[in-house]
LUMRO-989549 format. One record per residue: x, y, z of N, C-alpha, C, O, CB in turn; residue number from 1. Coordinates in pm, whole numbers. Glycine has a CB too. Example, Ala and Ser with C-alpha at 12.3 -4.5 7.8 and 13.67 -1.06 7.14 Angstrom:
// residues 2
(pt (1319, -569, 780), (1230, -450, 780), (1320, -330, 780), (1424, -332, 846), (1131, -447, 905), 1)
(pt (1285, -225, 708), (1367, -106, 714), (1290, 3, 787), (1341, 114, 804), (1408, -60, 572), 2)
This chain:
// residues 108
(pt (5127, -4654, 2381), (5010, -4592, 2442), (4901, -4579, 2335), (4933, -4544, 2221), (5046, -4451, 2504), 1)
(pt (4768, -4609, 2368), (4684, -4626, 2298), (4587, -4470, 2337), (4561, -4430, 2451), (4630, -4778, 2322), 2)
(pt (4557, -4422, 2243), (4391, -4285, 2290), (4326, -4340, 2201), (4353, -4381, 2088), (4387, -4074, 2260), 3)
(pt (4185, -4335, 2300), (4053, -4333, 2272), (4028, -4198, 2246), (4080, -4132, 2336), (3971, -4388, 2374), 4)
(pt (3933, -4077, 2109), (3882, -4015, 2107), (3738, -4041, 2098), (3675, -4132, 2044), (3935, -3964, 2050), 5)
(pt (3702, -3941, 2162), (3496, -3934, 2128), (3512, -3777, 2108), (3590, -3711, 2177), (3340, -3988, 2310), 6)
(pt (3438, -3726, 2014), (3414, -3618, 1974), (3268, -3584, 1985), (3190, -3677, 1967), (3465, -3610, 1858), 7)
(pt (3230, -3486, 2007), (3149, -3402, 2016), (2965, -3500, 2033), (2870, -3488, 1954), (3190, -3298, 1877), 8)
(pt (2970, -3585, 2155), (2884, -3688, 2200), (2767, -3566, 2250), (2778, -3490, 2346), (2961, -3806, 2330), 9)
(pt (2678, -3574, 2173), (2569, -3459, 2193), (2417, -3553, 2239), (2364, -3656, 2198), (2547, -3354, 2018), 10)
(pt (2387, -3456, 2342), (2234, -3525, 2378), (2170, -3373, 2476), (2220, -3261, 2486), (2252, -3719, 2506), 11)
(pt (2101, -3405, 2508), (1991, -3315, 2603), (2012, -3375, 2737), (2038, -3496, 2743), (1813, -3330, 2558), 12)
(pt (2001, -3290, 2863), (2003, -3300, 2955), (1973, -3183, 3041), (1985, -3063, 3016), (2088, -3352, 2961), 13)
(pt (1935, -3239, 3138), (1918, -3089, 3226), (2051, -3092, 3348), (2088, -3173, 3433), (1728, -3082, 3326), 14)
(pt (2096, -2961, 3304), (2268, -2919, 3330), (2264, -2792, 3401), (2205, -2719, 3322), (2370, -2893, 3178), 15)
(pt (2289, -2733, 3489), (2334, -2592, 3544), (2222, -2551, 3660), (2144, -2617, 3728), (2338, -2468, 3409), 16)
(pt (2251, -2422, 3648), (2156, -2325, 3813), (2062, -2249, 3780), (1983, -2206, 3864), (2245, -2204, 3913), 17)
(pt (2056, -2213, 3628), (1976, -2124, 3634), (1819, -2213, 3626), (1810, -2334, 3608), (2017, -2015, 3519), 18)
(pt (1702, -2113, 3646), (1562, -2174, 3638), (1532, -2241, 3497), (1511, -2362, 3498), (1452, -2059, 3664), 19)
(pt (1529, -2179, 3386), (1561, -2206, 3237), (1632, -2376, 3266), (1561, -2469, 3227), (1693, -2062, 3157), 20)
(pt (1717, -2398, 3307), (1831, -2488, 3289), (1754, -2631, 3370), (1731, -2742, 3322), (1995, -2415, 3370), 21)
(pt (1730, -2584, 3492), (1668, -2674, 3574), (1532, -2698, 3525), (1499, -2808, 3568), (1670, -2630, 3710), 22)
(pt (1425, -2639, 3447), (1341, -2670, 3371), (1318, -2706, 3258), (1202, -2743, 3245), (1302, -2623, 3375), 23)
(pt (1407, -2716, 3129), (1384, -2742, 3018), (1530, -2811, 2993), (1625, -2755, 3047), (1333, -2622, 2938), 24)
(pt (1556, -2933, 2912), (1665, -2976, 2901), (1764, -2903, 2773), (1709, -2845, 2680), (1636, -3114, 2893), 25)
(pt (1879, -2911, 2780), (1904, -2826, 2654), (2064, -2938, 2612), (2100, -3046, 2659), (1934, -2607, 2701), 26)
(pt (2126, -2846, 2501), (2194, -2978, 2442), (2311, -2981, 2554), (2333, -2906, 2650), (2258, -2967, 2259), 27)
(pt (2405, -3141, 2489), (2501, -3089, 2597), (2602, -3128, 2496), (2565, -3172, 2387), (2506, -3159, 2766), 28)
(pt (2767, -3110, 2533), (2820, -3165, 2437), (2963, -3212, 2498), (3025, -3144, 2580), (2819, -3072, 2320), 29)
(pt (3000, -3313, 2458), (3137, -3362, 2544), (3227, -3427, 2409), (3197, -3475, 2299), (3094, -3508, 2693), 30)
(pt (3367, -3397, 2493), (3474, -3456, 2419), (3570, -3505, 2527), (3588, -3463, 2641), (3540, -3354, 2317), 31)
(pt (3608, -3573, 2481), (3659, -3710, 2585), (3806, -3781, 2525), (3789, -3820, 2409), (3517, -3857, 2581), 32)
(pt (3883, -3794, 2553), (4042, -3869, 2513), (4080, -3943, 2641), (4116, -3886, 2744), (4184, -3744, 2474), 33)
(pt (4069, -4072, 2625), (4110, -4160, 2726), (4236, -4245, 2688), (4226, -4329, 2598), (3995, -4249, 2760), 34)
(pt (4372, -4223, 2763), (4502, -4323, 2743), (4486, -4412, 2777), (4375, -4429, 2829), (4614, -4308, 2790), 35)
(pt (4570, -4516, 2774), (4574, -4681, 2830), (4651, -4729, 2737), (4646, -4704, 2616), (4430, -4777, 2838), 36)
(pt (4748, -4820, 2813), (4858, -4868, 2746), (4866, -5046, 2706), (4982, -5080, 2729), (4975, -4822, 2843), 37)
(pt (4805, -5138, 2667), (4765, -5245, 2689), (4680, -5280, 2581), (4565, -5292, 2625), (4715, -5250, 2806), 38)
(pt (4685, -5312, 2410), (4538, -5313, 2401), (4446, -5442, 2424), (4325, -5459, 2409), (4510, -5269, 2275), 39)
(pt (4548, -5527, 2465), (4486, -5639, 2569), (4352, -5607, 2693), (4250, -5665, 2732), (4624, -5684, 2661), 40)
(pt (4405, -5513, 2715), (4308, -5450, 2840), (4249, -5313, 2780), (4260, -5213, 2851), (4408, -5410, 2999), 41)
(pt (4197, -5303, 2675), (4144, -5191, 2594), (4004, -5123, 2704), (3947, -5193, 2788), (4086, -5264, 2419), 42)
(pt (3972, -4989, 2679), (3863, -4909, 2691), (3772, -4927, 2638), (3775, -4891, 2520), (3874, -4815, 2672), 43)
(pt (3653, -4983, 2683), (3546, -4984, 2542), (3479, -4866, 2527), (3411, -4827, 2621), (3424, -5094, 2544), 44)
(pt (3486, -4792, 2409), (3426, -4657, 2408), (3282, -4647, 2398), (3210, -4559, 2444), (3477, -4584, 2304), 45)
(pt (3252, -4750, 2331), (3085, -4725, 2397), (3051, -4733, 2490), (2950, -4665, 2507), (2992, -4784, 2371), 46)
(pt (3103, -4821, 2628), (3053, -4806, 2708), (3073, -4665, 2834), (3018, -4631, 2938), (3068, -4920, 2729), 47)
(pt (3218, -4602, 2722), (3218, -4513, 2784), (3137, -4376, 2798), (3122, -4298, 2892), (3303, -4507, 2769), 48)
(pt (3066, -4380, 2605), (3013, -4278, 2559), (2844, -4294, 2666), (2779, -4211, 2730), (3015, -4289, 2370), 49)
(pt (2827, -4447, 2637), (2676, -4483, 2760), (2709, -4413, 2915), (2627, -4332, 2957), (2655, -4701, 2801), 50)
(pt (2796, -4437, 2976), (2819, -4378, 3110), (2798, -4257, 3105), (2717, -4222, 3190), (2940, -4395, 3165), 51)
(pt (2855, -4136, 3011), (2891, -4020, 3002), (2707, -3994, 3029), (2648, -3956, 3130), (2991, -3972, 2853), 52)
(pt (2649, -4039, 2876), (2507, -3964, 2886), (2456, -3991, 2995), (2413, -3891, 3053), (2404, -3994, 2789), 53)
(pt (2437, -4139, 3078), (2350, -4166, 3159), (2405, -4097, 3270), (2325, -4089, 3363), (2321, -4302, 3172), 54)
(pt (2537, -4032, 3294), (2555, -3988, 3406), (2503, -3812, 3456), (2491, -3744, 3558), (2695, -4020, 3410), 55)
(pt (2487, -3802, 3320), (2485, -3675, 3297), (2277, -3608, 3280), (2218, -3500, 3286), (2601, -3666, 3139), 56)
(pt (2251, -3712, 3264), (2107, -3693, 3194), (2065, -3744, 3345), (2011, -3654, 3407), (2052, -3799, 3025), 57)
(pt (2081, -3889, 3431), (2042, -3923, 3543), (2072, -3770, 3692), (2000, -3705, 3768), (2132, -4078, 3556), 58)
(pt (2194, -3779, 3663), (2232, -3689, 3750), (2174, -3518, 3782), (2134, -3465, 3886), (2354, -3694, 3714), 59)
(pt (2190, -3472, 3660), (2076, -3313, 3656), (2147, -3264, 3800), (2095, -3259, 3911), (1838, -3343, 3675), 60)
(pt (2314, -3223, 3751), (2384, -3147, 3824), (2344, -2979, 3834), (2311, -2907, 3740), (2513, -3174, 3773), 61)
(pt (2350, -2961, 3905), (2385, -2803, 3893), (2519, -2717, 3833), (2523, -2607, 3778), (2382, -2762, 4024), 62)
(pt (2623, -2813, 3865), (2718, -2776, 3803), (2819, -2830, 3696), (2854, -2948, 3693), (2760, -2749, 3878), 63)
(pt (2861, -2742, 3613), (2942, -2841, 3526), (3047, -2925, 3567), (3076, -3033, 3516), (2997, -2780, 3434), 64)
(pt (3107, -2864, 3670), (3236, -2941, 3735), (3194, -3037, 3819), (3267, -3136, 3814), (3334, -2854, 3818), 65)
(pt (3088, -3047, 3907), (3002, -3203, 3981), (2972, -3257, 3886), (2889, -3332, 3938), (2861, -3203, 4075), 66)
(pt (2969, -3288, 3756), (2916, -3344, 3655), (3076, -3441, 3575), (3098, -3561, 3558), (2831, -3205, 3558), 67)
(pt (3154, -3317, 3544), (3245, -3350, 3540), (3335, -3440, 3626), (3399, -3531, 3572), (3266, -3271, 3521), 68)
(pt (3342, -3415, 3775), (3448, -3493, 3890), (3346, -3665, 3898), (3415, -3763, 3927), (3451, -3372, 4103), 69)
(pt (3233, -3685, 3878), (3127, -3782, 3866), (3160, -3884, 3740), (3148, -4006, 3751), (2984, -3702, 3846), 70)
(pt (3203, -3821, 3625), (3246, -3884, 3510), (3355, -3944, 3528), (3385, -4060, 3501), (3259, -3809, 3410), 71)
(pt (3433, -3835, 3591), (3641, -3865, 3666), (3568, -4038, 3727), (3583, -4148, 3673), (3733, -3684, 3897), 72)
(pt (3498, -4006, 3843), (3511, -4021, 3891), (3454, -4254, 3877), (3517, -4352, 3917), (3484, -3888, 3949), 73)
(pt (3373, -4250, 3834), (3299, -4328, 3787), (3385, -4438, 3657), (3379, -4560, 3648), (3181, -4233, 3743), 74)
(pt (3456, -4348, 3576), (3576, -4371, 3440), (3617, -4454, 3506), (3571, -4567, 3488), (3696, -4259, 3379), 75)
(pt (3734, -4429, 3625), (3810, -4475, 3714), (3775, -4564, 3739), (3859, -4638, 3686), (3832, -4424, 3799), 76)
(pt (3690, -4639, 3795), (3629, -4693, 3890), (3613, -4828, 3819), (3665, -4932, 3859), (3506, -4617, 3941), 77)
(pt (3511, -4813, 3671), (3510, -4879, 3571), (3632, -4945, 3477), (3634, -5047, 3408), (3445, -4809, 3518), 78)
(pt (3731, -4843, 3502), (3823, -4901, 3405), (3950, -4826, 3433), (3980, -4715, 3389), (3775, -4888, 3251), 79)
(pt (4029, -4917, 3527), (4158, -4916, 3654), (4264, -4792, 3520), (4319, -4682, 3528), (4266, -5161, 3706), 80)
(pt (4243, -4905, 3405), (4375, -4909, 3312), (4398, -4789, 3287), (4516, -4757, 3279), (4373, -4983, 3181), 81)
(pt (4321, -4712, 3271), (4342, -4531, 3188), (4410, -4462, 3317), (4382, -4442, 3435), (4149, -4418, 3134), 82)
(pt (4537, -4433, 3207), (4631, -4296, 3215), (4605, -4218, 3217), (4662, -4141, 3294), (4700, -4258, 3155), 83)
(pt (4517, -4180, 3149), (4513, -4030, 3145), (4341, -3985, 3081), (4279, -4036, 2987), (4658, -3972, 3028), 84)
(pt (4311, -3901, 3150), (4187, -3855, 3083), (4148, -3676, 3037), (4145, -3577, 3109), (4080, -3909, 3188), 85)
(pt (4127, -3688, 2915), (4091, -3535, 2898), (3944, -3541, 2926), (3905, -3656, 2906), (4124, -3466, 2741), 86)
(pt (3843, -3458, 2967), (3738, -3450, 2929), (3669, -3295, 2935), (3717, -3225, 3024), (3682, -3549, 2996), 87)
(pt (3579, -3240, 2863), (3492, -3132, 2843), (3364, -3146, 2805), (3309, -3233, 2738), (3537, -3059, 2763), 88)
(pt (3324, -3052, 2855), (3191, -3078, 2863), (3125, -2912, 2874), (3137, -2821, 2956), (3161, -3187, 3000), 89)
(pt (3046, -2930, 2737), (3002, -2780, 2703), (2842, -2810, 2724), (2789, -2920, 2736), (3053, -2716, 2526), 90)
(pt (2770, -2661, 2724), (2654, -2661, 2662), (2664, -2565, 2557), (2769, -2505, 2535), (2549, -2639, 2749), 91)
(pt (2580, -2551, 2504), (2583, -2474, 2340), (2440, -2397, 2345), (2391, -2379, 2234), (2585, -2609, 2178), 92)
(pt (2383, -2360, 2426), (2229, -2336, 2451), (2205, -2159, 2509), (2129, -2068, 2478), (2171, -2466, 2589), 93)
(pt (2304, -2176, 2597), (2303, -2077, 2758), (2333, -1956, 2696), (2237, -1879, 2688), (2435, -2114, 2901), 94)
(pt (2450, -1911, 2646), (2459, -1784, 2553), (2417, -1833, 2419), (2408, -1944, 2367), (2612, -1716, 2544), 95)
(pt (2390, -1681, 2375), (2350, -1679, 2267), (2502, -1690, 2169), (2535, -1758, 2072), (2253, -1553, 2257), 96)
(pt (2557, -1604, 2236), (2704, -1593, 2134), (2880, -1676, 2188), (2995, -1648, 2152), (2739, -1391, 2131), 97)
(pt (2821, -1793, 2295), (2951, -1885, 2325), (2916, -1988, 2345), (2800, -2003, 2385), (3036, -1861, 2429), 98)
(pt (3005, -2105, 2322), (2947, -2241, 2365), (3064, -2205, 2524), (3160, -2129, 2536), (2985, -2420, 2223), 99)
(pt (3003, -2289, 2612), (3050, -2255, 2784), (3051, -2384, 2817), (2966, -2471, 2802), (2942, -2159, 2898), 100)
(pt (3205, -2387, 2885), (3207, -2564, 2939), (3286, -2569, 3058), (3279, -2472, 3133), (3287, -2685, 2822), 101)
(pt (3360, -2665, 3089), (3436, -2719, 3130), (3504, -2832, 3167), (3450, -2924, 3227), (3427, -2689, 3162), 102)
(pt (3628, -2831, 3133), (3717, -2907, 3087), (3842, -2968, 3178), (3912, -2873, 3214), (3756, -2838, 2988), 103)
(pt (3897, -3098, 3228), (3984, -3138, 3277), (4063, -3227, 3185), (4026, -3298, 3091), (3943, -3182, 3381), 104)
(pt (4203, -3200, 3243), (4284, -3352, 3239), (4425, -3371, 3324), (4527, -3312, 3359), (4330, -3385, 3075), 105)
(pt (4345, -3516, 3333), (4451, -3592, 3460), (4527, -3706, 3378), (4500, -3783, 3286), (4351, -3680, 3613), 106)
(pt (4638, -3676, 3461), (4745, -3791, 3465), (4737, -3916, 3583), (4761, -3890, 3701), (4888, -3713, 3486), 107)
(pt (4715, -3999, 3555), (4714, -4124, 3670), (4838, -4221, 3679), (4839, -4312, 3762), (4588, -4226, 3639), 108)
């Protein structure tokens, strides 16, 4: 079994409900571990790290978890082979004193 890590893939986007959030973009930050067993049939991580932002920066969810199931969801779609996916997805902006995210992982 092969993992892909991406660590801490930071950009701006506009993310969440509040007015602040929906008006001004703020950072975002994701970490990502993708399995696959094959490296014949490998993950390309850039194109995974490109999906992540554009999905995330195009999209201007309201929520972290529609943002998140969109990434699930899209990963998949793109690339059959992955076992397994961790992913999180913080902002670092919203409190002053926590970074706030949320985070899955599936077994396929």
């Amino acid at each position: 079994m092969y993992t892909i890590i991406i660590e801490e893939l930071s950009f701006k986007a506009i993310l969440g409900l509040l007015e602040k959030e929906r008006n001004e973009e703020q950072l975002v930050v994701v970490n990502c571990k993708i399995e696959y067993e094959d490296k014949k049939n490998y993950v390309d991580y850039a194109k995974v790290c490109d999906m992540i932002v554009t999905l995330i920066q195009e999209g201007k969810f309201l929520l972290i978890e529609d943002a998140v199931d969109e990434i699930e969801k899209r990963l998949r779609s793109a690339f059959p082979q992955i076992k397994s996916l961790y992913l999180q997805v913080k902002k670092t902006e919203i409190l002053k004193n926590a970074l706030v995210g949320v985070e899955i992982l599936r077994k396929y």
